[in-house]
C-alpha positions as CSV (number, residue, x, y, z in Angstrom):
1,X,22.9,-28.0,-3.7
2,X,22.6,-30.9,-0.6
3,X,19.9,-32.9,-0.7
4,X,18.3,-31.2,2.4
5,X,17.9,-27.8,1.1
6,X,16.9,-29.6,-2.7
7,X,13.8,-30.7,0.0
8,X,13.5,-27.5,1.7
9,X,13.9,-25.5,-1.6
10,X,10.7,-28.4,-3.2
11,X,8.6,-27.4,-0.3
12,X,8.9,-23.9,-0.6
13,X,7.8,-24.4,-4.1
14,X,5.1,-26.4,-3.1
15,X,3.7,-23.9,-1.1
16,X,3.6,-21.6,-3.3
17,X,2.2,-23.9,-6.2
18,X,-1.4,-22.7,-6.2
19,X,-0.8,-18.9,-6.2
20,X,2.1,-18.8,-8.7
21,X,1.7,-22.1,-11.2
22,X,4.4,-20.9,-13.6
23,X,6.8,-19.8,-10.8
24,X,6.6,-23.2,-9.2
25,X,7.1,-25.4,-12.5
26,X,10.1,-23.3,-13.2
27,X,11.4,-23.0,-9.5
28,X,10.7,-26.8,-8.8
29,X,12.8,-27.9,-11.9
30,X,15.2,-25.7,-11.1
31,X,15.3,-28.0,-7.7
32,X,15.3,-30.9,-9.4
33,X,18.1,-30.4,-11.7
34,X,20.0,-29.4,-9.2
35,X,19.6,-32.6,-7.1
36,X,20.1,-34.7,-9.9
37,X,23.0,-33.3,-11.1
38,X,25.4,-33.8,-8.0
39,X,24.9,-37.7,-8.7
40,X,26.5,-37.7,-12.1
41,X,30.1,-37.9,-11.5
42,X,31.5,-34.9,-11.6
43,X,30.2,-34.3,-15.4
44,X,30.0,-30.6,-15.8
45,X,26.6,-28.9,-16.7
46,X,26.0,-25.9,-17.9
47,X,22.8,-24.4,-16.1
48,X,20.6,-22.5,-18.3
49,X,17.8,-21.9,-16.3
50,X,14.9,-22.6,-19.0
51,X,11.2,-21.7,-18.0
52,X,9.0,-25.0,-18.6
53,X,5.3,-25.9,-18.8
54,X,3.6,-28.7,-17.5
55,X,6.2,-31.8,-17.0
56,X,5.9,-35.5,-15.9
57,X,8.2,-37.6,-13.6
58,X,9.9,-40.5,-15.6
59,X,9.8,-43.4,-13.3
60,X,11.9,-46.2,-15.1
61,X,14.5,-45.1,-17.3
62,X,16.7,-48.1,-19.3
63,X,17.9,-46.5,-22.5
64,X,19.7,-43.1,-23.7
65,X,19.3,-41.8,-27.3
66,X,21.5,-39.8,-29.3
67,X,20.6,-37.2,-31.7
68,X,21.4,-34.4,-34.3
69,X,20.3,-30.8,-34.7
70,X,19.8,-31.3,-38.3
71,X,19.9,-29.0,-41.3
72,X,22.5,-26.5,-39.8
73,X,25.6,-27.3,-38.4
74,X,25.8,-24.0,-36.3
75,X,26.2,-24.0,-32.6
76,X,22.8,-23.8,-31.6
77,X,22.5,-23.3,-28.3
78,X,19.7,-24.9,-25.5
79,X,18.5,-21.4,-25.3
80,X,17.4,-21.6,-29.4
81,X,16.1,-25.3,-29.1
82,X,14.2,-24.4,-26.0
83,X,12.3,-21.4,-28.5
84,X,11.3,-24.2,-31.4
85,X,10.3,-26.7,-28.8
86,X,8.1,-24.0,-27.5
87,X,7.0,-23.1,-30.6
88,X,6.4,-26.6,-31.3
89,X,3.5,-26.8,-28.7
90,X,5.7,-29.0,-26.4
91,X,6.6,-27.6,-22.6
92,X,9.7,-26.6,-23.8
93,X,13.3,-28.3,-25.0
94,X,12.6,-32.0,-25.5
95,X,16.4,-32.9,-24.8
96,X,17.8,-33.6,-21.5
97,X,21.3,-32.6,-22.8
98,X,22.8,-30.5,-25.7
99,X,26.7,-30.9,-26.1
100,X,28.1,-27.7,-28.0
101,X,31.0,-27.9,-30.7
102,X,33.2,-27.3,-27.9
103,X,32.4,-29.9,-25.5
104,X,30.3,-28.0,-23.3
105,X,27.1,-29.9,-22.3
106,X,24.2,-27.4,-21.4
107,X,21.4,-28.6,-19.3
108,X,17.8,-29.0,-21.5
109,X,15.1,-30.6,-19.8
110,X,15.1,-31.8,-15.7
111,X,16.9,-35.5,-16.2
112,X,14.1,-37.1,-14.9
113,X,11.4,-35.7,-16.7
114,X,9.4,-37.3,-19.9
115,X,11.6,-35.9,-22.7
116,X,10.1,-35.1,-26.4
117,X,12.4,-35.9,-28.6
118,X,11.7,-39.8,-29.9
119,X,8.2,-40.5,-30.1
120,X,6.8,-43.0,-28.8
121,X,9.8,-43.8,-26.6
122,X,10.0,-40.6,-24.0
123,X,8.6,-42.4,-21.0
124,X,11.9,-44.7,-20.6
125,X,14.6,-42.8,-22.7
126,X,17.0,-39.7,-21.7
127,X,17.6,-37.8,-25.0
128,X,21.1,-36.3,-25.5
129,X,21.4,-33.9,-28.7
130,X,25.1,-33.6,-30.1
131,X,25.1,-30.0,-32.0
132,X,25.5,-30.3,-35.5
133,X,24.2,-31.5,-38.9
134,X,25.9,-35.4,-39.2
135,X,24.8,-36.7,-42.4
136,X,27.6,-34.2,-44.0
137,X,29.3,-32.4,-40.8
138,X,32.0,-34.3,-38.6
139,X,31.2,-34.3,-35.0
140,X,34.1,-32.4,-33.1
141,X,36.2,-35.2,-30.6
142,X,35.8,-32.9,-28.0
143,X,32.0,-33.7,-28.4
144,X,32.7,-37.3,-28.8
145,X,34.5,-37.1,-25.4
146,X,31.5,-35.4,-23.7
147,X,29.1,-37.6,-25.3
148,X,30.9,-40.8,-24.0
149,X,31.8,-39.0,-20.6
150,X,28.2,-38.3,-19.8
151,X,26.6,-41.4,-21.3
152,X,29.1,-43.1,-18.7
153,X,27.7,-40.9,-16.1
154,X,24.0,-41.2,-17.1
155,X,24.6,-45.6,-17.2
156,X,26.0,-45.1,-13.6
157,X,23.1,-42.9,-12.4
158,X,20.5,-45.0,-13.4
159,X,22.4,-48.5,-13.3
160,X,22.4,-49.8,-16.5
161,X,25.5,-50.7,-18.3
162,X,26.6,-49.1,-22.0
163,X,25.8,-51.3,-24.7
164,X,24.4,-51.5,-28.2
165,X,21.0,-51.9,-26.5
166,X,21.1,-49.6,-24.2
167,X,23.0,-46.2,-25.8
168,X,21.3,-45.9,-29.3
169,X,20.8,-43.2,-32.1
170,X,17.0,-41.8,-32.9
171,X,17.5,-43.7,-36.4
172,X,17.1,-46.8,-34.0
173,X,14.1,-46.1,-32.9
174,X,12.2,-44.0,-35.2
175,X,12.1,-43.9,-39.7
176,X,14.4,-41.0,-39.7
177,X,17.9,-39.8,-40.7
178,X,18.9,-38.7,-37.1
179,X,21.7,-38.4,-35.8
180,X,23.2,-38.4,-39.7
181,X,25.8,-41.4,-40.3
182,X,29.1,-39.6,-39.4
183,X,27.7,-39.3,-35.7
184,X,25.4,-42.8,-35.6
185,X,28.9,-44.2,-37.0
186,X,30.7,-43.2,-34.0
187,X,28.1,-44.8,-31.3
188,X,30.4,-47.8,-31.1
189,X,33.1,-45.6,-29.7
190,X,31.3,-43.8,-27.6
191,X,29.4,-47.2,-26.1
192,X,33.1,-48.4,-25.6
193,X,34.8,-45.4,-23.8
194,X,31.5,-45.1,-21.8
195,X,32.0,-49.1,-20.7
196,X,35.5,-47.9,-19.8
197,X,34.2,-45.2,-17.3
198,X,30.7,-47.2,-16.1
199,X,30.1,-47.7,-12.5
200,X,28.9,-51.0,-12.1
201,X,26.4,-50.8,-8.6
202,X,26.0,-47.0,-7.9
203,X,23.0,-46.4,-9.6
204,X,21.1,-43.3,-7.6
205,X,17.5,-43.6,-9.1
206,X,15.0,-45.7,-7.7
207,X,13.3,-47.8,-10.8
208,X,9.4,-47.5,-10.4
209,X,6.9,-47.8,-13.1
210,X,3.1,-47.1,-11.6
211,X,0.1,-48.2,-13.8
212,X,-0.4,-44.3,-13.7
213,X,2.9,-43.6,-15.6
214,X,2.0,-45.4,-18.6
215,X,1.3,-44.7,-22.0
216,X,1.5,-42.1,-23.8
217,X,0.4,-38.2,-22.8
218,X,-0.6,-35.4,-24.9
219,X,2.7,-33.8,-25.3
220,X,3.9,-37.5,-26.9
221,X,1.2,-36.9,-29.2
222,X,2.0,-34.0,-30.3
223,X,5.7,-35.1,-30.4
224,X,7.2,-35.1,-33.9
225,X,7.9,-38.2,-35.7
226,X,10.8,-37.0,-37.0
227,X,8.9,-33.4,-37.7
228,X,10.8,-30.2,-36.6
229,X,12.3,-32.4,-33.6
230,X,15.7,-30.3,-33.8
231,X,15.9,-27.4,-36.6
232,X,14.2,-28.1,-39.3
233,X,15.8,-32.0,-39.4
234,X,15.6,-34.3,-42.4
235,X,12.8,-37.0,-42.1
236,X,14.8,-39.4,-44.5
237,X,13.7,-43.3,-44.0
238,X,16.8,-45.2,-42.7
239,X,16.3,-46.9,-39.5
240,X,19.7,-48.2,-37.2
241,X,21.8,-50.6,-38.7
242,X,22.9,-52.1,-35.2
243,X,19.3,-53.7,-34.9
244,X,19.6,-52.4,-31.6
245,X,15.9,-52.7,-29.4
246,X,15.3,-50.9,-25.9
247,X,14.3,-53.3,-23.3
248,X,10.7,-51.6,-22.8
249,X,8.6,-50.5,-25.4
250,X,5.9,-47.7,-25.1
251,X,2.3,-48.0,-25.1
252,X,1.8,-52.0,-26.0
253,X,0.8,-53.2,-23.0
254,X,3.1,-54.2,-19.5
């Protein structure tokens, strides 16, 4: 979709916002999503067309986490995660991205939307989920591949480089097990094939962070720590072992 039907397409959402609430969240993400996704380098998305509730615009965006299903190493697809997320209480799939056993990388929540799926750090984060269960299962290389090709793209897009600081697992961030130590292991590859294919200087996203945006909203608050964030996933205390920090933390001041 060009950028001048994405606006025309927003606007006839827009009008029809009042009347039809549900239709416009679902019609105006749709809008979004496709926007967004012509800018990330010819990384192939799977639509999946998932109905959302309420959602916020991220405005500043400086980290992408990595996580695990947890507690089944099926191929669960967005489709599934969407219905827990739902049943959750949250507006639906807290992930931006899912990447399949195969490789395939299915679209979850509008890219620049608040996610749900670290708490605490959703207003600045893009969550990608790698399908599996990692503290036994092997992640497939053809997810690895995916995983580095579109944290390369997602760097690009919003003009940060890959780096231990910057690319991290949940286990960084929060006291849980996710994304199990056969995938977290692997984040050093993936940081250095996504260096590899970085675009220094094309960043497409306009970094803005309004008093408004900040802090933390009610669907943070009734984000899991750890609780029911994929399957049923394993709230085991760990913490990341590459001491790695986001530039911006949540909710402690500017």
């Amino acid at each position: 979709m060009k950028r001048r039907d994405f606006l025309k397409n927003l606007a006839v959402c827009s009008a029809g916002a009042l009347l039809l609430p549900e239709m416009f969240l679902s019609q105006a993400a749709e809008a979004s999503w496709q926007s967004e996704l012509e800018d990330l380098n010819g990384v192939e998305v799977r639509p999946t067309y998932l109905r959302f509730g309420p959602l916020e615009n991220r405005f500043r965006t400086n980290a992408v986490v990595l996580h695990h299903i947890g507690n089944t190493n099926a191929d669960v697809p967005s489709t599934v995660v969407h219905r827990w997320h739902l049943n959750n209480g949250w507006s639906g799939i807290g992930y931006h991205f899912l990447i399949r056993k195969d490789g395939s990388i299915e679209q979850g929540r509008p890219m620049n939307m608040v996610g749900a799926h670290c708490y605490g750090e959703n207003r600045h984060t893009v969550g990608i989920n790698v399908v599996g269960d990692f503290t036994w299962a092997e992640p497939e290389p053809e997810q690895l591949d995916s995983a580095a090709r579109l944290v390369a793209a997602l760097c690009t897009y919003y003009g940060f480089g890959p780096s231990d600081r910057t690319v991290l697992g949940h286990c960084d961030l929060s006291n849980t097990a996710c994304p199990g130590e056969n995938l977290y292991s692997r984040i050093p590859e993936i940081i250095g094939v996504a260096a590899d294919l970085y675009v220094p200087g094309q960043s497409r996203f306009q970094q803005d962070l309004p008093e408004t945006g900040r802090g933390r909203q009610p669907e943070d608050r009734r984000n899991s720590r750890d609780r029911r964030h994929g399957a049923r996933s394993n709230s085991t205390p760990r913490g990341g072992e590459r001491n790695a920090l986001p530039v911006v933390r949540e909710g402690r001041g500017k």
